[in-house]
Residue, then its C-alpha position, 0 to 999 in steps of 0.5 A: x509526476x506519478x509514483x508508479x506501483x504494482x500491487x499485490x494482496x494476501x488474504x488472511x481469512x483465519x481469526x478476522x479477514x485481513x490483508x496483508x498488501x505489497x506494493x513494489x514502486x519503479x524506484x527505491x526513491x519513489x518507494x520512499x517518498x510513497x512511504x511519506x505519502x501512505x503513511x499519513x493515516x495515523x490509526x491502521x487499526x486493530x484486528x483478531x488474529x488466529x491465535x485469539x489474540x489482537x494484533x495492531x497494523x503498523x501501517x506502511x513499511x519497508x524492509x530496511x535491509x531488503x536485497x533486490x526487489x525487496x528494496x522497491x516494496x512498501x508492506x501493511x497489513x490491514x482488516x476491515x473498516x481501514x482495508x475497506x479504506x485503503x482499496x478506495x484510496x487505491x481506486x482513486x490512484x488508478x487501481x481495478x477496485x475488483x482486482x485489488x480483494x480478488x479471488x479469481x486468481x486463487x483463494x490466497x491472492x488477489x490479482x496484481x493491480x497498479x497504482x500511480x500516486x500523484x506527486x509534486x516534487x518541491x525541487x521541480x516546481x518553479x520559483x516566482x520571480x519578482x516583477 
């Protein structure tokens, strides 16, 4: 089984590059098993912001009371070595590495990519049985 996902990233060039990413899964279910699977990552790092302060990642997280689309999407914000991280899990998932940190559809975001995470469900596997 794959969780599907389409993916969108908002460039954030002021204090230090960073990256705000939204992925929005199938289902609610797939979202929160997503949430599980992404969020393995203990460090998201920490990054300049424009204020002159440091703001850390709070890595994968959803909106708890989000209403429609809201309810299928998965957010983080990252800079540089953990973003540069992030793009190469994605790649492995499927995504267009070039698509994902785009300019060509405006200097704001990049263009939609997909991911597809690969999932075992515990409760589709088979039990062996004893011979």
């Amino acid at each position: 089984m794959n969780l599907h996902a389409k993916g969108l990233v908002r460039h954030r060039f002021w204090g230090e590059y960073s990256a705000s990413i939204a992925l929005l899964f199938d289902t609610v279910e797939e979202k929160d098993i997503a949430l599980t699977l992404l969020n393995q990552r203990k460090d998201f790092g920490v990054y300049y912001n424009a204020c002159g302060g440091y703001s850390e990642s709070r890595g994968w997280r959803d909106i708890k009371d989000g209403k429609g689309d809201a309810k299928r999407a998965l957010f983080c914000d990252a800079a540089d070595p953990v973003l540069a991280e992030i793009v190469e899990e994605f790649v492995t998932y499927g995504a267009d590495r070039k698509k994902i940190l785009s300019l060509a559809r405006s200097i704001d975001h990049g263009e939609e990519f997909e991911i597809h995470i690969p999932y075992e469900d515990p409760s589709q596997q088979q039990l062996e049985l004893e011979k």
